[in-house]
VODRENLO-742804 format. One record per residue (C-alpha): y, x, z; residue in one letter; residue number from 1. Coordinates in nm, 2 decimals, m for minus. Layout:
# residues N
y, x, z, r, k
Y, X, Z, A, NUM $
...
This chain:
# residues 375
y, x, z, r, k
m2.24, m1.06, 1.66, X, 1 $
m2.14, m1.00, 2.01, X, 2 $
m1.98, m0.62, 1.98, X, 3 $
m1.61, m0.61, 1.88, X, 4 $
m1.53, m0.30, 1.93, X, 5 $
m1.71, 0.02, 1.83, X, 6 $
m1.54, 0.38, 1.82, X, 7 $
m1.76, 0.66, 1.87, X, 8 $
m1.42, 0.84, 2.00, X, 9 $
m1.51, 1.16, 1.81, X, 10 $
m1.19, 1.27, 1.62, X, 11 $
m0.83, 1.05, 1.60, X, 12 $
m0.99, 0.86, 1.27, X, 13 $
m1.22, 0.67, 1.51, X, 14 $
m0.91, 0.53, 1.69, X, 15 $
m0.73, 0.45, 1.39, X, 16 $
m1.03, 0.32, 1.22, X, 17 $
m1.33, 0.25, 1.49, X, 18 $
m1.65, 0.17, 1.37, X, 19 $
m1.60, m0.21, 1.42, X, 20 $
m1.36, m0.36, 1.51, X, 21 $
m0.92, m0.30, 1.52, X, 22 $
m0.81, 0.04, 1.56, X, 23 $
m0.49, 0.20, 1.72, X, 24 $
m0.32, 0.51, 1.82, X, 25 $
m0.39, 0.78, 2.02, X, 26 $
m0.12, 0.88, 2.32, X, 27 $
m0.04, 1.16, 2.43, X, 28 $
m0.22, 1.45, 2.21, X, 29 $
m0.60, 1.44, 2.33, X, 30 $
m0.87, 1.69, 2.26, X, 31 $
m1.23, 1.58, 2.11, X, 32 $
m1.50, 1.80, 2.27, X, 33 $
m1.87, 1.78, 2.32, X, 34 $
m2.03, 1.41, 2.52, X, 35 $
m2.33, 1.24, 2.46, X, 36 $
m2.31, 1.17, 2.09, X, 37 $
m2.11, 1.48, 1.92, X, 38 $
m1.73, 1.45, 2.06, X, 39 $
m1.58, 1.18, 2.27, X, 40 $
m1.19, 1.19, 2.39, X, 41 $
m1.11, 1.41, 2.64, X, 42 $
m0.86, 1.34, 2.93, X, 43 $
m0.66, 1.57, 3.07, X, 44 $
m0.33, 1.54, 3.09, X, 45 $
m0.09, 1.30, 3.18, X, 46 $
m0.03, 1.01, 3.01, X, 47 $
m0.28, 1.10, 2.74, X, 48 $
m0.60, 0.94, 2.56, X, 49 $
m0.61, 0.59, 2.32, X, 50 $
m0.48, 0.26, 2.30, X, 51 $
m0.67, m0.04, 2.14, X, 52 $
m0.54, m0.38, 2.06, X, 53 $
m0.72, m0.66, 2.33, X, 54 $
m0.65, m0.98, 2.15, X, 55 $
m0.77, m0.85, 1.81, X, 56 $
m1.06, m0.67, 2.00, X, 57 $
m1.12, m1.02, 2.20, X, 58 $
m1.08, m0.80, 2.52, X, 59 $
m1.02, m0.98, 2.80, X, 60 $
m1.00, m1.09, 3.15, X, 61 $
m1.24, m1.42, 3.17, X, 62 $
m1.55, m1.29, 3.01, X, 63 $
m1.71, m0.95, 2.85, X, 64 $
m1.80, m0.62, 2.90, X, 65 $
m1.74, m0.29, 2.85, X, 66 $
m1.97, 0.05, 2.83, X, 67 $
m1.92, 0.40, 2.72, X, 68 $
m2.09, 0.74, 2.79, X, 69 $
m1.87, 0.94, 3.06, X, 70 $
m1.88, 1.38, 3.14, X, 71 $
m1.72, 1.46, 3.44, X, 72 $
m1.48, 1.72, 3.43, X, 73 $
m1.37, 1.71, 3.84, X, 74 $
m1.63, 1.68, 4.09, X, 75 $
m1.66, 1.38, 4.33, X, 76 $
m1.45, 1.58, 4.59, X, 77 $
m1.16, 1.57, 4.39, X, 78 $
m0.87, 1.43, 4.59, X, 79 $
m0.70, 1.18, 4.35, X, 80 $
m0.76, 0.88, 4.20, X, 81 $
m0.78, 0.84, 3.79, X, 82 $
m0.82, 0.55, 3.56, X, 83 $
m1.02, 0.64, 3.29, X, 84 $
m0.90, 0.25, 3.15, X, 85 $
m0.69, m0.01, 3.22, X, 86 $
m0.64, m0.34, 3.05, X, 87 $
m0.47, m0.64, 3.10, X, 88 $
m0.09, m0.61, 3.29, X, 89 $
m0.22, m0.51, 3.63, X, 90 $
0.15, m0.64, 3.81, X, 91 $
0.10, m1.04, 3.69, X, 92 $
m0.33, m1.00, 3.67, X, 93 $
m0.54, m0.80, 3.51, X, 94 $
m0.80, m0.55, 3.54, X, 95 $
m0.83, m0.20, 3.61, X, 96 $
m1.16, 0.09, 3.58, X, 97 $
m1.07, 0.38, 3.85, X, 98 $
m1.25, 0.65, 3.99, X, 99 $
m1.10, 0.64, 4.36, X, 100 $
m0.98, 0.90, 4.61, X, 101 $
m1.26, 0.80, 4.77, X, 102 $
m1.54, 1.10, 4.70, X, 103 $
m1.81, 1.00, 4.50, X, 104 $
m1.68, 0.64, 4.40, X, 105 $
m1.65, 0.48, 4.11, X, 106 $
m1.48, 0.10, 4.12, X, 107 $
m1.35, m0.20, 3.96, X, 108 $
m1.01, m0.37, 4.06, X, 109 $
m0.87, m0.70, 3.96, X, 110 $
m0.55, m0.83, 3.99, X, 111 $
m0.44, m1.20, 4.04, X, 112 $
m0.08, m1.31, 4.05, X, 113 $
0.01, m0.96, 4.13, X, 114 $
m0.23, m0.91, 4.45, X, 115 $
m0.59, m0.75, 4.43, X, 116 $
m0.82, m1.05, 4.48, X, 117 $
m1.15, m0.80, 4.40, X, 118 $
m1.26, m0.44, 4.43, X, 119 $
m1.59, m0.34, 4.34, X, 120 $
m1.68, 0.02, 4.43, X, 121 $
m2.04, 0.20, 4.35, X, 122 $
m2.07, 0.41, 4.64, X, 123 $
m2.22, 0.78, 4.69, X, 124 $
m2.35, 0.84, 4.29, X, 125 $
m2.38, 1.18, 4.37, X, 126 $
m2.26, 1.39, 4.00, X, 127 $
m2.22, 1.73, 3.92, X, 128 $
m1.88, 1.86, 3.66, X, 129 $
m2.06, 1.87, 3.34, X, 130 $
m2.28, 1.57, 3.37, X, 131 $
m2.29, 1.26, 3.12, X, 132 $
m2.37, 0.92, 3.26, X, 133 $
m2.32, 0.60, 3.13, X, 134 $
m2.13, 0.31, 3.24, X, 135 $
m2.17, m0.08, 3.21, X, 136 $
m1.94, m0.32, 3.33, X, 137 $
m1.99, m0.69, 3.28, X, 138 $
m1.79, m0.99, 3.39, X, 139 $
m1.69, m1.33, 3.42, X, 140 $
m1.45, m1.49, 3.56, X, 141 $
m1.66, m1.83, 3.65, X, 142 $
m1.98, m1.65, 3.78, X, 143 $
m2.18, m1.83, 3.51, X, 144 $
m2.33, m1.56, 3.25, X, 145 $
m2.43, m1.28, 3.47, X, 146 $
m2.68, m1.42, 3.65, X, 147 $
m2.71, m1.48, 4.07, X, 148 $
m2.35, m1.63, 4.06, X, 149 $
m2.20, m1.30, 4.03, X, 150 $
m1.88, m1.28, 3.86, X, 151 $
m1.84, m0.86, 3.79, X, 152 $
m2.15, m0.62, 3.76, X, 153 $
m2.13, m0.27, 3.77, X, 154 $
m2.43, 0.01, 3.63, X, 155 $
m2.48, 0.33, 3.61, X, 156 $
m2.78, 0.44, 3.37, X, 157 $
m2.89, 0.10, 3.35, X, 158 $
m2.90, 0.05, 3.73, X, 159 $
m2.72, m0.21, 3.93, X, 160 $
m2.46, m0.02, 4.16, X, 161 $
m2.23, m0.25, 4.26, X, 162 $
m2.14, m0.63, 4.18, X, 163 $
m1.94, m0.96, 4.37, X, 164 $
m1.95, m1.33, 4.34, X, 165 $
m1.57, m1.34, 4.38, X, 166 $
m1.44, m1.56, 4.13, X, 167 $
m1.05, m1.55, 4.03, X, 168 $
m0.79, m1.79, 3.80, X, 169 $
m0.73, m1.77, 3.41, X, 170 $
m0.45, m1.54, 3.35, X, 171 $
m0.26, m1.53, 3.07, X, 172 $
m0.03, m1.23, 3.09, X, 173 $
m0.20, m0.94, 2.88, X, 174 $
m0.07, m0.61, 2.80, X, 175 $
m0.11, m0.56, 2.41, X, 176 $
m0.37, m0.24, 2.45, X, 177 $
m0.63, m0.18, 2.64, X, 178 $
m0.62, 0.22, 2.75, X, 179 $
m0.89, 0.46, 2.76, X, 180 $
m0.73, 0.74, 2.95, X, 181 $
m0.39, 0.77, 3.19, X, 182 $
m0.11, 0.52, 3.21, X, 183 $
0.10, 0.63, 3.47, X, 184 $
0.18, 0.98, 3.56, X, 185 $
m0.02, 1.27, 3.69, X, 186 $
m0.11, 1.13, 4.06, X, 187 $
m0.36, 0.94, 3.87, X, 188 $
m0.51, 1.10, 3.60, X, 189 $
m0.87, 1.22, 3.66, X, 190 $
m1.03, 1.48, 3.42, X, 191 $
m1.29, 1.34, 3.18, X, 192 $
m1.46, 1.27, 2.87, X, 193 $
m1.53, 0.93, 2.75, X, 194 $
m1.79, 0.90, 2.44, X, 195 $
m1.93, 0.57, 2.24, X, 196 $
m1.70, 0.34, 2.37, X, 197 $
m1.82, m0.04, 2.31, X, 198 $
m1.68, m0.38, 2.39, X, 199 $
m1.87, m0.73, 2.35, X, 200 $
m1.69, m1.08, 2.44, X, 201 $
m2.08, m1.17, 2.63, X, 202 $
m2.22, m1.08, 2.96, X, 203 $
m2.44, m0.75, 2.88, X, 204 $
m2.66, m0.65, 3.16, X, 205 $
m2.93, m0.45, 3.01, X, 206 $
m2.83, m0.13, 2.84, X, 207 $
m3.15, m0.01, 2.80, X, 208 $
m3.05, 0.06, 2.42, X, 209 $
m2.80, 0.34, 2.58, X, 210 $
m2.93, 0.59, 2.40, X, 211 $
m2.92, 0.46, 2.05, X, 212 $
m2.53, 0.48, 1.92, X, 213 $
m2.51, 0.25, 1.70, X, 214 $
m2.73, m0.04, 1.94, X, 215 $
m2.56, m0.37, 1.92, X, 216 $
m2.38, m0.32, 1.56, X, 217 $
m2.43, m0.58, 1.31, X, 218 $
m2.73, m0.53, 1.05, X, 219 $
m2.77, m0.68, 0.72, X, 220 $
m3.00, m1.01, 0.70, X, 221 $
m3.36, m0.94, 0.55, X, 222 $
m3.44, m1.09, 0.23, X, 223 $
m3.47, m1.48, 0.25, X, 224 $
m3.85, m1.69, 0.33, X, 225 $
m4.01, m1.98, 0.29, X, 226 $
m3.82, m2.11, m0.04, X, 227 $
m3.79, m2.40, m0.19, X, 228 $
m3.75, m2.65, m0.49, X, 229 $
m3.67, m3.01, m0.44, X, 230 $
m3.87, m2.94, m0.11, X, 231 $
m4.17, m2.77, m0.28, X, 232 $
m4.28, m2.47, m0.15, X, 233 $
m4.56, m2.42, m0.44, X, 234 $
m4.29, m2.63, m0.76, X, 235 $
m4.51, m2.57, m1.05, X, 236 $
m4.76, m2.75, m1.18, X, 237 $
m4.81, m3.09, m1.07, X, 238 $
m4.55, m3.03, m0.80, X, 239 $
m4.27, m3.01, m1.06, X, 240 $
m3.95, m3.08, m1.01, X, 241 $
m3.64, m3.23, m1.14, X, 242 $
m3.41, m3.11, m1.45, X, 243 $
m3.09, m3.08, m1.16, X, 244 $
m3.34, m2.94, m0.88, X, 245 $
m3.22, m2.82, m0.48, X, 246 $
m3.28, m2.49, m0.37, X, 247 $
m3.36, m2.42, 0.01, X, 248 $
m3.47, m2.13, 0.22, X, 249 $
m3.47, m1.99, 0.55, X, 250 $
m3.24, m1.75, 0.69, X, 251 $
m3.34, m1.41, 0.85, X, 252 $
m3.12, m1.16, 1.11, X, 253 $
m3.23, m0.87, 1.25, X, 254 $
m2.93, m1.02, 1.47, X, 255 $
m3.07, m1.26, 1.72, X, 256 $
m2.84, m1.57, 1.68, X, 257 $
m2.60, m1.45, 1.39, X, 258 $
m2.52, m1.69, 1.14, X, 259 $
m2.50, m1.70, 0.76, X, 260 $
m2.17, m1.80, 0.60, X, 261 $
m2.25, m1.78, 0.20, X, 262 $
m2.55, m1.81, 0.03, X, 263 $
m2.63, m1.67, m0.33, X, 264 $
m2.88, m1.83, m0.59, X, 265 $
m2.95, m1.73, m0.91, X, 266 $
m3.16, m1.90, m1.18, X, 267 $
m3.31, m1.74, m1.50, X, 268 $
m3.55, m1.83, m1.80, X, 269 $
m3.78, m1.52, m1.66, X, 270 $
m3.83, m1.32, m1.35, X, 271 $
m3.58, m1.07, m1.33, X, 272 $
m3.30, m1.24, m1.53, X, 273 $
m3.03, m1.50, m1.40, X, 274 $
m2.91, m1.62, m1.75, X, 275 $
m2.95, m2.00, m1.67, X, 276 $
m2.72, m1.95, m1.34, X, 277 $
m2.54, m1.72, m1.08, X, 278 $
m2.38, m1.94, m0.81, X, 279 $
m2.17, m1.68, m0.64, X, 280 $
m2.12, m1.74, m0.29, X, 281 $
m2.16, m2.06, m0.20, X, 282 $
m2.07, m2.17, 0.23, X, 283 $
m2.35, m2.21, 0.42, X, 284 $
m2.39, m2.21, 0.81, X, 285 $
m2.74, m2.16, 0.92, X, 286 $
m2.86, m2.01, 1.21, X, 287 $
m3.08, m1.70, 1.19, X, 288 $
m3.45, m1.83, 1.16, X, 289 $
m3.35, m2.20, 1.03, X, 290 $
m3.34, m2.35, 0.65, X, 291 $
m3.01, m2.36, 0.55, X, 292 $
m2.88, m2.69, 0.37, X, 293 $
m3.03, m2.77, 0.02, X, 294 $
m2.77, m2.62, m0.23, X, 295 $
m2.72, m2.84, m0.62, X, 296 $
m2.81, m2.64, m0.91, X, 297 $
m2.47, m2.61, m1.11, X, 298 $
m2.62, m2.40, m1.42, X, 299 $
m2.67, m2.48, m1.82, X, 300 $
m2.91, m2.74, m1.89, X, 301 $
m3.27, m2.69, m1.76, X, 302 $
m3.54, m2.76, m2.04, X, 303 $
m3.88, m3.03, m1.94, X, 304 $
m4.17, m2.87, m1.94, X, 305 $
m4.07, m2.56, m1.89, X, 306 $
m4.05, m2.28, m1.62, X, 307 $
m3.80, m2.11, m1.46, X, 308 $
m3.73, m1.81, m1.19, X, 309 $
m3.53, m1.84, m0.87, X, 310 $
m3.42, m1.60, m0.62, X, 311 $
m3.15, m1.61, m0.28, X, 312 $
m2.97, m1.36, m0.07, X, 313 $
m2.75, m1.48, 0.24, X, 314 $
m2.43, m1.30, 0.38, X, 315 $
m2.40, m1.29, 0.75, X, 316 $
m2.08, m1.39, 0.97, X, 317 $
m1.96, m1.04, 0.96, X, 318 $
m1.93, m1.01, 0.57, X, 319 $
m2.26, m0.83, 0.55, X, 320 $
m2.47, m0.87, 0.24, X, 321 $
m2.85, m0.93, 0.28, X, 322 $
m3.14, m0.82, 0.11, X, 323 $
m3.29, m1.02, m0.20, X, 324 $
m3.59, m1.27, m0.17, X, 325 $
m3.89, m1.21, m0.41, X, 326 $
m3.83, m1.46, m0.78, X, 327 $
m3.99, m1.77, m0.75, X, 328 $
m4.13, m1.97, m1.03, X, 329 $
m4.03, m2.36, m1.09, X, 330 $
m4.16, m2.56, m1.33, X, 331 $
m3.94, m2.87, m1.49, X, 332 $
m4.13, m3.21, m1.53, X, 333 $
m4.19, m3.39, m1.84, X, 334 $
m3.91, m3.62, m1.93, X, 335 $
m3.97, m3.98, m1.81, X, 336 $
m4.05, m4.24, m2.03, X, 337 $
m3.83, m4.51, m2.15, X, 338 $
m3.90, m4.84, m1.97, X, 339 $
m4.03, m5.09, m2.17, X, 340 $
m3.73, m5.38, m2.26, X, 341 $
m3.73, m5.65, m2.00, X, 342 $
m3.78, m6.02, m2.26, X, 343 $
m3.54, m6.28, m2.13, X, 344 $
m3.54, m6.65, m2.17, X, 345 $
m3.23, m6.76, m2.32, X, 346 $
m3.17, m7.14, m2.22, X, 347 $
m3.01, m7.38, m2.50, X, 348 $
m2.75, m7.62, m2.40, X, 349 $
m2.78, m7.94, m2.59, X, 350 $
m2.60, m7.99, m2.92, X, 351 $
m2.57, m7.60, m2.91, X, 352 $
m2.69, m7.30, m3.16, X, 353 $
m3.02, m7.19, m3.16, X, 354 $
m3.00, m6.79, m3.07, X, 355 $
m3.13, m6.57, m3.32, X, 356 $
m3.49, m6.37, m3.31, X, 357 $
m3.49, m6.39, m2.91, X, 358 $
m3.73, m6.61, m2.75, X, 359 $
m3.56, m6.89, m2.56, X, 360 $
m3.58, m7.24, m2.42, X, 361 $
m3.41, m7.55, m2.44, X, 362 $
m3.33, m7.82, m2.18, X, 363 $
m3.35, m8.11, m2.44, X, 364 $
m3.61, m8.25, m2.60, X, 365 $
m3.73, m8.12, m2.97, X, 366 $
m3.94, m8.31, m3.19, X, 367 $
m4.27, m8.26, m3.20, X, 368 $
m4.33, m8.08, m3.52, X, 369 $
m4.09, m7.83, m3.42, X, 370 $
m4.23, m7.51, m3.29, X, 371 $
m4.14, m7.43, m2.90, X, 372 $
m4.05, m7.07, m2.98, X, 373 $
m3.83, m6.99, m3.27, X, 374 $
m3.76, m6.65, m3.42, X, 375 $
């Protein structure tokens, strides 16, 4: 799953404990009134609002983005610049979301070494005190993911506003939080309300799904298809299988490219039960839509010529449990028969013993009265 950080921002408990991903503190003491979706964090004072960890939020400067719903509490003709975040240590290179002194501007700085090698401003957006927008930035660092070679994106209700092709260096100085709300003192603090903050380590540039707030959280796989017994989709009848059969099946996500990491198979003398076996969860890596590895019965003793029920479920990489496939029926083959004994010809050496009751033959001459085969 791409999103890493979630916090709906309503109360303190949504920094301390976001939606997904790592929580932190709040600064300052901020207010939670009315935004797009219930309360988001107001900003109105100096040094005020919430830090979150980057590293364990995999924020950072070489590749993501980050959106969030915004109510402006100054209009555009206010004088003074504000940073409603700022990530990364600005001083050694880093990144920095400001409204500027500018009116009606919104932009995006990054730093390099200490000097500004990009600023990306949207230019006459035009809002009103009171009005909730949203805001999607994207970048990356390389120009590869965003499409056009362009290396930061900037929208505004799901419109292109502003973007570069700059490109800049890897830097490895980070500050520990990223800050939604004021860092430095009141010169740059700039009244406002930020609601349904999200971070994803991917280029997003379609935020069409704005409006839903929980778009882009993990969901639970659906219930397995397609399964399979020693690599029988219909194992009964003459397709039976094995007394120490393989189970397969395919792996379904709601989540466009998530992966499984467990599988769970249980076996039982009739649908509904799972007497003969309960695997637990076992690793498995497939990618949503594929069939994951076959998986080795481990259970008691399966009976020949007899059926058995089967079901799956898979977990996803984020821990989350799927939904159950329908029981499927196997039936066990007869048991093989045994092969017939294989006669061998036992040859004499001369002036040797006859063997006993097993055909044989010698390399010397017998008389003629004497029978070629002796029991």
């Amino acid at each position: 799953m791409a999103l890493k950080l979630w916090s709906k921002l309503e109360n303190a408990g949504d920094v301390t404990a976001p939606q997904i991903g790592t929580g932190g503190a709040e600064v300052g003491s901020p207010t939670y009134n009315a935004c797009k979706f219930n309360n988001g964090i107001e900003i109105n004072a100096d040094a005020e609002g919430a830090d979150f960890p980057t590293v364990a939020n995999s924020i950072n400067i070489n590749k993501g983005t980050i959106e969030f719903w915004i109510k402006f509490k100054t209009s555009p003709t206010y004088s003074s610049a504000g940073y409603p975040f700022d990530f990364m240590d600005v001083s050694n290179g880093g990144m920095k979301l400001f409204f500027s002194q500018t009116q009606d501007d919104f932009g995006v700085w990054i730093y390099a070494g200490g000097a500004q090698i990009m600023l990306v401003y949207t230019v006459g957006l035009g809002w009103n005190v009171n009005d909730v927008w949203h805001f999607g930035i994207t970048w990356d660092r390389e120009g590869l993911d965003i499409g056009g070679g362009k290396t930061m994106a900037f929208y505004v209700n799901n419109v292109l506003k502003a973007s570069s092709t700059q490109t800049w260096a890897v830097e490895n100085t980070v500050l520990a939080n990223m800050r939604v709300g004021c860092r430095a003192d009141g010169s740059y603090r700039y009244n406002c309300i930020i609601d349904n903050l999200k971070t994803q380590d991917i280029c997003k540039t379609d935020f069409s799904d704005r409006n839903q707030e929980d778009a882009g959280a993990n969901q639970s796989p659906t219930a397995p298809t397609s399964l399979e017994v020693d690599g029988k989709s219909t194992p009964t009848g003459a397709n039976c299988v094995t007394a120490t059969p393989q189970f397969t099946a395919i792996f379904n996500d709601p989540d466009a490219g998530d992966t499984s990491n467990a599988i769970e198979i249980q076996v039982g003398s009739a649908s509904g039960l799972s007497d003969m076996w309960d695997s637990g969860w076992l690793v498995d890596a497939t990618v949503d839509g594929n069939r994951c590895n076959a998986k080795n019965y481990a259970g008691a003793a399966l009976s020949t010529e007899t059926s058995y029920w089967w079901r799956c479920r898979f977990r996803d990489d984020d821990n989350a449990e799927g939904a159950w496939s329908a029981w499927q029926e196997f039936y066990v083959c007869a048991a093989a028969p045994e092969p017939e004994p294989v006669v061998g010809l036992l040859e004499c050496a001369p002036g040797g013993p006859l063997p006993k009751r097993l055909p044989f033959r010698c390399a010397v001459a017998l008389p003629r009265k004497v029978p070629v085969w002796v029991y």
